[in-house]
N, CA and C of each residue as an Amber inpcrd file, in Angstrom:
protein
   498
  61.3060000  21.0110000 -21.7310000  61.2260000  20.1480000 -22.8920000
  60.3980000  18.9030000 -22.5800000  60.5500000  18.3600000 -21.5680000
  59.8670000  16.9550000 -21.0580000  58.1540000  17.3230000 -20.9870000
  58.0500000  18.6400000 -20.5160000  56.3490000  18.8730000 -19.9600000
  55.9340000  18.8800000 -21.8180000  56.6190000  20.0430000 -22.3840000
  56.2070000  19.8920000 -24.2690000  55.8480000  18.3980000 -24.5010000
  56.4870000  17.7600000 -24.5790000  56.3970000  15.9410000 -24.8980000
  55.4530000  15.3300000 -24.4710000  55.2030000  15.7330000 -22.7660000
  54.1650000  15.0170000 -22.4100000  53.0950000  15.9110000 -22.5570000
  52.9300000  17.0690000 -22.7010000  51.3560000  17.1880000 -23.2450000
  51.0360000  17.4150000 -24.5390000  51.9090000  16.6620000 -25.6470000
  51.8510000  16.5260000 -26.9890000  51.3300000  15.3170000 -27.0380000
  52.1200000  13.9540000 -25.9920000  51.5590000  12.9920000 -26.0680000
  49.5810000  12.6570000 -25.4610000  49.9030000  13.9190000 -24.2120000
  48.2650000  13.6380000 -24.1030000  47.4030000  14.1530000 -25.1940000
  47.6530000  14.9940000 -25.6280000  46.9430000  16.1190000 -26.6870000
  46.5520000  14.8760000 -27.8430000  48.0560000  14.5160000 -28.7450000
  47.8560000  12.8830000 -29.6150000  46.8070000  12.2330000 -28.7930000
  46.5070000  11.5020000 -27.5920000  45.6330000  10.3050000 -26.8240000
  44.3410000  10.8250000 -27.0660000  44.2200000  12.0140000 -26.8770000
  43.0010000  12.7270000 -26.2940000  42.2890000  12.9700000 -27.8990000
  43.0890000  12.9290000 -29.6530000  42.7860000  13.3200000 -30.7110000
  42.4970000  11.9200000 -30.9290000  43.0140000  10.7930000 -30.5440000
  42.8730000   9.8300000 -31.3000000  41.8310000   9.4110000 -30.4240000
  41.0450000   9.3150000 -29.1460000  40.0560000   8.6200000 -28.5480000
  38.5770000   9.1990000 -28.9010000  39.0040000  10.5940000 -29.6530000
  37.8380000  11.2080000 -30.0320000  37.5110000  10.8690000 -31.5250000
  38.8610000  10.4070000 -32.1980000  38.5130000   9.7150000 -33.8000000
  37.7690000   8.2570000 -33.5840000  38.1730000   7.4300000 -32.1190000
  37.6550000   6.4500000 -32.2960000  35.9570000   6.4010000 -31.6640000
  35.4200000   7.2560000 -30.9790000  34.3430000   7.5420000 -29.9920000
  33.7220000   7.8960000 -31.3590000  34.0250000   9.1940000 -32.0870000
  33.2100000   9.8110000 -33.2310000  33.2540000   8.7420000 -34.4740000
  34.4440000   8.4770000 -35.0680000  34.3300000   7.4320000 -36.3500000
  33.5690000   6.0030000 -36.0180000  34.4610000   5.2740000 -35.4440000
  34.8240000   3.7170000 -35.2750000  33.3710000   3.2410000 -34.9010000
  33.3410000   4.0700000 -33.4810000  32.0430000   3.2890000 -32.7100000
  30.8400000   3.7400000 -33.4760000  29.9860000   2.7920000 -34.1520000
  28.4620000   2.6490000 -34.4920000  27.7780000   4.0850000 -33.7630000
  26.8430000   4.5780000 -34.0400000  25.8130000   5.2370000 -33.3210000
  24.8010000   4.5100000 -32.9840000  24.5860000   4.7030000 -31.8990000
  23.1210000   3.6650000 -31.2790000  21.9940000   3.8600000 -32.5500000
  21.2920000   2.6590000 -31.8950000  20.1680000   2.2800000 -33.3020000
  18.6780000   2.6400000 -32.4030000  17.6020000   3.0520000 -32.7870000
  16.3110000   3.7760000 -32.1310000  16.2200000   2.4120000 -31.7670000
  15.4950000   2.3520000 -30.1680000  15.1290000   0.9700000 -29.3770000
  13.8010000   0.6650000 -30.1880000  13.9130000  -0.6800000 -30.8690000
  12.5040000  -1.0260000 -31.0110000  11.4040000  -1.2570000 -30.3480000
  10.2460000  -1.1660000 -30.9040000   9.0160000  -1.2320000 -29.7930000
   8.7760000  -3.0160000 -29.1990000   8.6950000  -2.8230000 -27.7770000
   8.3730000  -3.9330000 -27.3400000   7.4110000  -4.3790000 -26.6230000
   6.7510000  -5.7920000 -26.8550000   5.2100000  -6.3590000 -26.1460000
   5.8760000  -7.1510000 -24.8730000   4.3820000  -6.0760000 -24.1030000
   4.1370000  -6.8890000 -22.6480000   3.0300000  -7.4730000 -22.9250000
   2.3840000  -7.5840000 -23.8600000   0.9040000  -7.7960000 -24.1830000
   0.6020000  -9.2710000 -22.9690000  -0.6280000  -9.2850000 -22.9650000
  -1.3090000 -10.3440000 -21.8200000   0.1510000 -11.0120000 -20.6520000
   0.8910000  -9.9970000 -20.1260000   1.7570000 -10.2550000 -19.3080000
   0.9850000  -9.6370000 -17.7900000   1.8560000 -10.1210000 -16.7350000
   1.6990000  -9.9140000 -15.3090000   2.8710000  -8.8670000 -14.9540000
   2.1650000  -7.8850000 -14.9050000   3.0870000  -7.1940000 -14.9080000
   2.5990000  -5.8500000 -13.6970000   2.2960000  -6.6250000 -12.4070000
   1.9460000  -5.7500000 -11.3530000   3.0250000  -5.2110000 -11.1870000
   2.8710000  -4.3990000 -10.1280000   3.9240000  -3.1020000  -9.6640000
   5.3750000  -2.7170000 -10.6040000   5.1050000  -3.5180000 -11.6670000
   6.3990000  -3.0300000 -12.5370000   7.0140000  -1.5990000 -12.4220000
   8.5530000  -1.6800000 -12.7850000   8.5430000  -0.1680000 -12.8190000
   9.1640000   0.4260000 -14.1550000   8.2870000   1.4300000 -15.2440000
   8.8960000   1.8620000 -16.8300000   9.0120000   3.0630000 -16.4270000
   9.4900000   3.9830000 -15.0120000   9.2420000   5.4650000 -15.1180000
  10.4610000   5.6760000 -15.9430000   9.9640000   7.0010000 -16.7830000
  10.9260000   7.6260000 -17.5100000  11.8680000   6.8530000 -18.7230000
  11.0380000   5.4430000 -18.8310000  11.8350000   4.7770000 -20.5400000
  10.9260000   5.1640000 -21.4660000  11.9520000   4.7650000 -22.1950000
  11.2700000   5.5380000 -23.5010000  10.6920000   3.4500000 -24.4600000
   8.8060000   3.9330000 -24.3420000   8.6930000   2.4530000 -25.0220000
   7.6610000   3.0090000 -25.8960000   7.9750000   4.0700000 -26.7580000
   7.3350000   4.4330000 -27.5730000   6.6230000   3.3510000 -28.7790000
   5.1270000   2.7990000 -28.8270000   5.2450000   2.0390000 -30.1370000
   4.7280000   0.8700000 -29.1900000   5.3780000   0.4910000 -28.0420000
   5.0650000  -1.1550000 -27.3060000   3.7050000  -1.2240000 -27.1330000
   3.6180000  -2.7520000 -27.2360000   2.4120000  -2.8450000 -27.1500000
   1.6400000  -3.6840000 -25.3550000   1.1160000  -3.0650000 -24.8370000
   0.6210000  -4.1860000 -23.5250000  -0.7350000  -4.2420000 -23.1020000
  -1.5820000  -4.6480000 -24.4380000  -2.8980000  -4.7810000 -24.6490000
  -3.0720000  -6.2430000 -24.0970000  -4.1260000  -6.3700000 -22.9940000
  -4.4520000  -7.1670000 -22.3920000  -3.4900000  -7.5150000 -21.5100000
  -2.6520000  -6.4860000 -20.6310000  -1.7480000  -6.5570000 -19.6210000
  -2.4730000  -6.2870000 -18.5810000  -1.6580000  -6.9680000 -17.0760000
  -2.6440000  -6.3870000 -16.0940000  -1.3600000  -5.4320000 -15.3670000
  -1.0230000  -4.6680000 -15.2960000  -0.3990000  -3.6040000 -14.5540000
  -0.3860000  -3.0380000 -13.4300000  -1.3320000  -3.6580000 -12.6440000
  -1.8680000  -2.8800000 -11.4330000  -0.8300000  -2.3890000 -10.8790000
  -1.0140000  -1.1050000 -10.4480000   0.2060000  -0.2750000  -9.5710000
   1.5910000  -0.5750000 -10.4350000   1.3140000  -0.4460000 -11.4600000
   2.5610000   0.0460000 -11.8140000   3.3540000   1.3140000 -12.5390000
   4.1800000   1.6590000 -12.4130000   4.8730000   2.8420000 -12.4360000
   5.2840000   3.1880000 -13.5410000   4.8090000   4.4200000 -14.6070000
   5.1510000   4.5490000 -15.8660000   5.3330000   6.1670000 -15.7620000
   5.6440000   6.4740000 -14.1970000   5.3860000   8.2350000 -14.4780000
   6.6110000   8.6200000 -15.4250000   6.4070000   9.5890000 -15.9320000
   7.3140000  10.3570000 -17.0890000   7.9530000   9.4750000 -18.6660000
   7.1490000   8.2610000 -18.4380000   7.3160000   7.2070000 -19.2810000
   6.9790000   8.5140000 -21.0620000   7.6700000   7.8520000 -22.2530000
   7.4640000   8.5700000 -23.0990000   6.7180000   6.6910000 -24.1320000
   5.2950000   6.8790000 -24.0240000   4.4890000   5.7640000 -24.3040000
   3.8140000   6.1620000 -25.8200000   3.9580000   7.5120000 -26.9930000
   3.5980000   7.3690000 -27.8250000   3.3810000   6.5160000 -28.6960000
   1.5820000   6.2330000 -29.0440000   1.5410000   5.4030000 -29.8750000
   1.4480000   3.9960000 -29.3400000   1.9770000   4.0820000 -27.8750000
   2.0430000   2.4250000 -27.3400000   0.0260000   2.0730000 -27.4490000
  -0.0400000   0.2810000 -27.5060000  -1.2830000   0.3890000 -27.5520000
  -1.6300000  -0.1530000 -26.3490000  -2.4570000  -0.0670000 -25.3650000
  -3.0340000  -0.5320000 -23.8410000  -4.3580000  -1.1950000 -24.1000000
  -4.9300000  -2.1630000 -25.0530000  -6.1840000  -2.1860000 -25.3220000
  -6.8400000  -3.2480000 -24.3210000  -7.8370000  -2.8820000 -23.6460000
  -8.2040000  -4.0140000 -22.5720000  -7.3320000  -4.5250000 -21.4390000
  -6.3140000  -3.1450000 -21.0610000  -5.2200000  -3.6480000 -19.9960000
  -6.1450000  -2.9910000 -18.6450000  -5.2530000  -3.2550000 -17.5210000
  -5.4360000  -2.4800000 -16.4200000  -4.4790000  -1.8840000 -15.9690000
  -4.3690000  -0.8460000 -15.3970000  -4.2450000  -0.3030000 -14.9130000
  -4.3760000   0.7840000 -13.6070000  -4.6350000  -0.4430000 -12.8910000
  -5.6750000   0.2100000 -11.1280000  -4.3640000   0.7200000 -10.9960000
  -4.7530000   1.6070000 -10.1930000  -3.0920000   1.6450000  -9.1190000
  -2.1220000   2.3470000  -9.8010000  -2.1190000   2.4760000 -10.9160000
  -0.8040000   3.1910000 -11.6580000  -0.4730000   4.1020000 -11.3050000
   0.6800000   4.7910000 -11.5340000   1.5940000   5.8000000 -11.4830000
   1.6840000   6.2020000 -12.9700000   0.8950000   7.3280000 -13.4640000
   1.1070000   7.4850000 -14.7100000   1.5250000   9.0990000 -15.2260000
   1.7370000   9.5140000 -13.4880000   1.9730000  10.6820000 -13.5790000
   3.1510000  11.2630000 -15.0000000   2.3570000  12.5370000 -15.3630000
   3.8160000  12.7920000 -17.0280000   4.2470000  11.9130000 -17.6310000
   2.9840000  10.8120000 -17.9020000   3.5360000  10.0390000 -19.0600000
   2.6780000  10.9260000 -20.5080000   3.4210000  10.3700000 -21.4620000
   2.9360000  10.3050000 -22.9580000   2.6400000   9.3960000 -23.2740000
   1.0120000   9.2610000 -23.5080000   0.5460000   8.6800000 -24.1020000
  -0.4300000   9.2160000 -25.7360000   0.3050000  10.3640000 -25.9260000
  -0.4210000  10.6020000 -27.8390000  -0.1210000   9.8200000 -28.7820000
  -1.1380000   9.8230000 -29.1850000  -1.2700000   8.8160000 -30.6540000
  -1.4050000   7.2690000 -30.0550000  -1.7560000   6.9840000 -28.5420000
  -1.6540000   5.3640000 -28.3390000  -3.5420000   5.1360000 -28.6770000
  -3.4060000   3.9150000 -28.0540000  -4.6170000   2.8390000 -28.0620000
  -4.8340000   2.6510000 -26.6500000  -5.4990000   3.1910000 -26.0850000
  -6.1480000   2.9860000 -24.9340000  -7.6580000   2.5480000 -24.2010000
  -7.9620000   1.5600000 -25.3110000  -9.4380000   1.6660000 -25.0220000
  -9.8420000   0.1120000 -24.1640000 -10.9920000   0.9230000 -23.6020000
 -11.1330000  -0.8580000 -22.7800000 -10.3230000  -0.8460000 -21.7240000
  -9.5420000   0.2360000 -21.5560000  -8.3720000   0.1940000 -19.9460000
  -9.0010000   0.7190000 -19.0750000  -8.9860000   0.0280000 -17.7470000
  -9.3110000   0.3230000 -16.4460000  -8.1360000   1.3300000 -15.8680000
  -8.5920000   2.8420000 -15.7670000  -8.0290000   3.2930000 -14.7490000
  -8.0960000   3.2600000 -13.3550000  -8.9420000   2.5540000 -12.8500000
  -9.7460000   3.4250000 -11.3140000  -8.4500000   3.0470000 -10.4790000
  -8.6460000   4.8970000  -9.7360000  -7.6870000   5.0770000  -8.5830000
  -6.1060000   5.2710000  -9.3590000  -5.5390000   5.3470000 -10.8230000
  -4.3780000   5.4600000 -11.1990000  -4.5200000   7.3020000 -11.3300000
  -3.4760000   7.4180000 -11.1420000  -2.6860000   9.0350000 -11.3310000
  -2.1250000   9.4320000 -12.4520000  -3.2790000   9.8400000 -13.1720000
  -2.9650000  10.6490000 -14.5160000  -2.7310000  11.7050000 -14.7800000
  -2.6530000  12.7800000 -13.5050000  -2.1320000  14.1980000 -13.6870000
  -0.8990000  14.5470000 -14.4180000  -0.6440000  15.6960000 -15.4010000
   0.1630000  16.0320000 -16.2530000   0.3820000  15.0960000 -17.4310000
  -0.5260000  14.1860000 -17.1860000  -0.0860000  13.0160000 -17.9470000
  -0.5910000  13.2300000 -20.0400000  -0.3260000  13.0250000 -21.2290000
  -0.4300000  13.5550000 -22.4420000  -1.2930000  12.9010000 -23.0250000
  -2.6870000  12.6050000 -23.0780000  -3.1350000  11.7520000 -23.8720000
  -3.9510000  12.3310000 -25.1510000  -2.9280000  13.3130000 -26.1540000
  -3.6100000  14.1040000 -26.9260000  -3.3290000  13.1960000 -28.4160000
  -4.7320000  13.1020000 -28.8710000  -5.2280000  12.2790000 -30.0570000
  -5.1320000  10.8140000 -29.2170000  -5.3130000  10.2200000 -28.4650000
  -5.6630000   9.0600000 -28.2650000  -7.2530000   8.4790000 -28.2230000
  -7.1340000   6.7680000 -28.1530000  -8.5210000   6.7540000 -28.0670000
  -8.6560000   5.5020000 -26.9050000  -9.3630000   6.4930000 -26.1970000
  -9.7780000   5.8180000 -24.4620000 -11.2550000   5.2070000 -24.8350000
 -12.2210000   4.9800000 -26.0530000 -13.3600000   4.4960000 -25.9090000
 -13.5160000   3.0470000 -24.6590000 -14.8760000   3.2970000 -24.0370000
 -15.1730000   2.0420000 -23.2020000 -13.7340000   2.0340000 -21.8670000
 -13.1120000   3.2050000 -21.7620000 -12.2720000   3.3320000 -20.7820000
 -12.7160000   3.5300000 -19.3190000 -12.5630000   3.0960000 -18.4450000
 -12.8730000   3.6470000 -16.9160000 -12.1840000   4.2850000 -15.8350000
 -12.8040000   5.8610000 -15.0770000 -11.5720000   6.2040000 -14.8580000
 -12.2010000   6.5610000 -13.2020000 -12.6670000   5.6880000 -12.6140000
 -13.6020000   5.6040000 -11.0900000 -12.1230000   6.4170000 -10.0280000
 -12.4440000   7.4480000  -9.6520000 -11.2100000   8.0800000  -8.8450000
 -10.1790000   8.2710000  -9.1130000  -9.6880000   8.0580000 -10.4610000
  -8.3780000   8.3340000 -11.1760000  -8.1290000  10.0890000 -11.3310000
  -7.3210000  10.4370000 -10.7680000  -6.5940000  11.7700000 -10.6140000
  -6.4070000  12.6080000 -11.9870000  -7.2340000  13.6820000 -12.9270000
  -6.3070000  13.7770000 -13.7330000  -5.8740000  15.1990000 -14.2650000
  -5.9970000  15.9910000 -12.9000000  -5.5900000  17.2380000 -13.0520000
  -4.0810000  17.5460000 -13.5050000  -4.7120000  18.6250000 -14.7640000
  -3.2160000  18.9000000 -15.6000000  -2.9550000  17.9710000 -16.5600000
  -3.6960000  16.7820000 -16.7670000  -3.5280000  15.8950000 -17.9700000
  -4.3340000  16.7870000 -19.3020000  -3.8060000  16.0700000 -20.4550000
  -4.5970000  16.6940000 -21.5860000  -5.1060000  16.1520000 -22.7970000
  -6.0510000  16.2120000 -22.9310000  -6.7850000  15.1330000 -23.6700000
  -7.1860000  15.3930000 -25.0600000  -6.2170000  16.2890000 -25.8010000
  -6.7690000  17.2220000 -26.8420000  -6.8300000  16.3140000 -27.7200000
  -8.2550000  16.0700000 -28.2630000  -8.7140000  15.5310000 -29.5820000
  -8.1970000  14.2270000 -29.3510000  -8.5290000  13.8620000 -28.1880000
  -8.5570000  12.5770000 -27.2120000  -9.9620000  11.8020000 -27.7380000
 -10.4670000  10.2330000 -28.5420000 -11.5220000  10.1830000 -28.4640000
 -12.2510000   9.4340000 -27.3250000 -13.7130000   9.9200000 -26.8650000
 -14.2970000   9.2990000 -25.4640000 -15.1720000   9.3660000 -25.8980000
 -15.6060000   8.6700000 -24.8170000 -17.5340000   8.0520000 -24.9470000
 -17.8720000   9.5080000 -24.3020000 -19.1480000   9.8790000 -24.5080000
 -20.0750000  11.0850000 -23.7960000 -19.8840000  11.0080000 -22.4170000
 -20.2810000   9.6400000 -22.3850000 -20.4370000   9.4850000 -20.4210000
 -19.4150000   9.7250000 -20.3370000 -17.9970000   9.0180000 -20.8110000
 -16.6050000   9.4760000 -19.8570000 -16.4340000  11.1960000 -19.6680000
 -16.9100000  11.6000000 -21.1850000 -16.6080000  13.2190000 -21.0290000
 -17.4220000  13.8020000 -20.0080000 -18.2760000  13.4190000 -19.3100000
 -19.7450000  14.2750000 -18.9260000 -18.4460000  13.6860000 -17.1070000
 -18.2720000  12.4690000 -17.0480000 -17.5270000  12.3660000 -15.7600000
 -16.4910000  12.6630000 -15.5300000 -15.1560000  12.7490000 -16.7720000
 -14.0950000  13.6290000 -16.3190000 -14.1640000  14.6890000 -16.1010000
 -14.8790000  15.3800000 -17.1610000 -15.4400000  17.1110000 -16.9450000
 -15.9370000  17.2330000 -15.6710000 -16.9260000  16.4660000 -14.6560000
 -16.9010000  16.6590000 -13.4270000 -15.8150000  17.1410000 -12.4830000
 -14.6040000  16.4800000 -12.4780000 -13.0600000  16.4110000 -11.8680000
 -11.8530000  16.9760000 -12.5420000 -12.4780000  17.4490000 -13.4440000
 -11.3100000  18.0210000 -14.1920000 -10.6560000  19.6210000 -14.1040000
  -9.8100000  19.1670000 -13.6380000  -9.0670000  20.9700000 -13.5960000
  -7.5000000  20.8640000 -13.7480000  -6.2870000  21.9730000 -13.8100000
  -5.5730000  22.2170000 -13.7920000  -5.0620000  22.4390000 -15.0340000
  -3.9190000  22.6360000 -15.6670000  -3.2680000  23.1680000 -16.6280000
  -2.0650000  22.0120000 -16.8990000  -1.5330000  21.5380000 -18.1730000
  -1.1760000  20.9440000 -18.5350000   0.4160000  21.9780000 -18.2650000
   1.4190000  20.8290000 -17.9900000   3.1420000  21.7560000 -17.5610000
   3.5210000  21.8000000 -19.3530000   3.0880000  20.7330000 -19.8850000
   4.1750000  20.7460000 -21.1860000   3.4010000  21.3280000 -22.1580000
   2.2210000  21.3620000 -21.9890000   1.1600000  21.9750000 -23.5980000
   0.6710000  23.0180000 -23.0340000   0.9080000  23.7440000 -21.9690000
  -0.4330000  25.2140000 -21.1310000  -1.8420000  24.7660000 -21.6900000
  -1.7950000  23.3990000 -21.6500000  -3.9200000  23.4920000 -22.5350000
  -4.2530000  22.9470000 -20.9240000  -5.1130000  23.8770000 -20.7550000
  -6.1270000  23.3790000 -19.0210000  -6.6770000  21.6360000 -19.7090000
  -7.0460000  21.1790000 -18.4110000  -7.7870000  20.2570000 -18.5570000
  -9.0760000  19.9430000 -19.1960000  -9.8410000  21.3850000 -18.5410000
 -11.2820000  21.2990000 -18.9730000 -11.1810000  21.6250000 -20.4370000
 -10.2850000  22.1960000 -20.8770000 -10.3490000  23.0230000 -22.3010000
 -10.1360000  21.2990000 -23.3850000  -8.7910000  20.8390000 -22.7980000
  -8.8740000  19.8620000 -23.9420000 -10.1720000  18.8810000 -24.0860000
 -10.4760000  18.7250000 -22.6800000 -12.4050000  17.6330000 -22.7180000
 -13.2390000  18.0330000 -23.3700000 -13.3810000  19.3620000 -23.5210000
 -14.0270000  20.0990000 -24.2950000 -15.3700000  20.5960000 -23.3350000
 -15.0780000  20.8110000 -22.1700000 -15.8810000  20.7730000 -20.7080000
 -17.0240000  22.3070000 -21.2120000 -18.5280000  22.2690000 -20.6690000
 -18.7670000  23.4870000 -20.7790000 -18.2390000  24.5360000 -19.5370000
């Protein structure tokens, strides 16, 4: 009779913490987008947040860490980015133009429909990134297409295919 009681009473604890978890408590609210814009923001580290929308146009970033970052839409206009870690980030639908890559690691990384015009990418890594309907200057296409290979993990589009490489 005593064990009945007490796992009636846990059974009750366990019904009512799930009315208050499911009813009572709010559901989180989507994180709004936030500016690093013209911030110092060397070796920072955003791997794997989600700053979809932020803006850090005219940031200097050097070496900093955004691999697996989910950056849709963020805008980078006139930032840097030497040194980065940008491995499997998303960057579709951002603003990327005027950003210094040289020497950052863009492999696997998403930059499909973005626009990199006046971008520089002097030794930047970007096998397996994908650039579908990515817009670039000629010259950038004529020099990534030089270095470009591998296959994208999340879209199967090769590299050369999204540059539009012959």
């Amino acid at each position: 009779m005593r064990f009945l009681s007490t796992f009636l009473i846990i059974i009750t604890l366990g019904l009512s913490l799930n009315i208050f978890c499911n009813v009572l408590v709010p559901a989180p609210v989507a994180a709004k987008p936030l500016s690093f814009s013209h911030g110092a923001l060397y070796g920072r580290n955003f791997a794997g947040q989600s700053l979809a929308g932020s803006g850090f146009a005219n940031a200097n970033m050097e070496g900093a860490n955004f691999s697996g970052a989910d950056l849709r839409g963020a805008v980078f206009s006139a930032s840097v980015l030497r040194n980065a870690n940008l491995r499997g980030a998303d960057f579709s639908g951002g603003m990327l133009d005027q950003t210094d890559f040289a020497r950052a690691d863009l492999r696997d990384a998403l930059l499909v429909e973005t626009i990199l015009l006046r971008s520089t990418f002097d030794y930047t890594q970007i096998d397996g990134a994908d650039f579908t309907d990515a817009i670039l200057d000629g010259a950038q296409v004529r020099w990534l297409c030089s270095k470009a290979g591998g296959v994208n993990p999340k879209t199967g589009v090769a590299t050369r295919d999204s540059l539009g490489c012959p």
